[in-house]
Each structure stands twice: as structure tokens, then as C-alpha cells.
N, C-alpha and C positions, 0 to 999 in steps of 0.2 A: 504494500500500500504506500503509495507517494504520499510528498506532503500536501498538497495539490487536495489528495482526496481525505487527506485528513484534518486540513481547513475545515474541507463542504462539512464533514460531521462535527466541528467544532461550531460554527458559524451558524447554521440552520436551525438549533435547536435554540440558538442563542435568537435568533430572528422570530420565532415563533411564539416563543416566553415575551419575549418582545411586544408583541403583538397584541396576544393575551390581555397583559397586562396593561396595554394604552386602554383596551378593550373596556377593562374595568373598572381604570379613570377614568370614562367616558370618552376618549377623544378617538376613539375607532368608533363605527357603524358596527354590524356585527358583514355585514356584507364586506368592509373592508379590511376587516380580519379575517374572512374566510378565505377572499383574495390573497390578500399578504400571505396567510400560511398556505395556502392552495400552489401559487406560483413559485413560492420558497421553494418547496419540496421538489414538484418540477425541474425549477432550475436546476437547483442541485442532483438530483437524479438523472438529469442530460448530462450535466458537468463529470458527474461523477464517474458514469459510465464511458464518457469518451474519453477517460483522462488516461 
């Protein structure tokens, strides 16, 4: 495993907690927390695999 791919598993989970939590200070929609963590994951799972 490069470090490449062990960013994405650093990074993503930290982006979603992220999220979350704007979530529940109110300042996400839940629509644009679904996005955010939705496309996270995505990305990282394209990134991850072509790395």
C-alpha cells in the first residue's frame, strides 16, 4: 500500500466526521452532507483504486 492510498484512508474518514458534525451545528443541509460524504467516498475509491 503506497502512501498515496494511505492518505485517501486517512483523509476521508476525517472529511466525513467533518461533515457530520457541520451537520449538527447546523450549517450543513442534510442533503449536503449526504453529498459531501457520498462524493468523499467516490472520490477516494476512484483515487484509491487507480493508484
Amino acid at each position: 500500500m503506497g502512501d498515496a492510498q494511505i492518505g485517501l484512508m486517512t483523509a476521508t474518514p476525517i472529511i466525513i466526521v467533518f461533515a457530520i458534525v457541520l451537520r449538527r451545528l447546523g450549517v450543513l443541509s442534510t442533503v449536503a452532507t449526504v453529498s459531501a460524504v457520498s462524493l468523499s467516498v467516490a472520490i477516494a475509491t476512484v483515487l484509491f483504486t487507480t493508484q
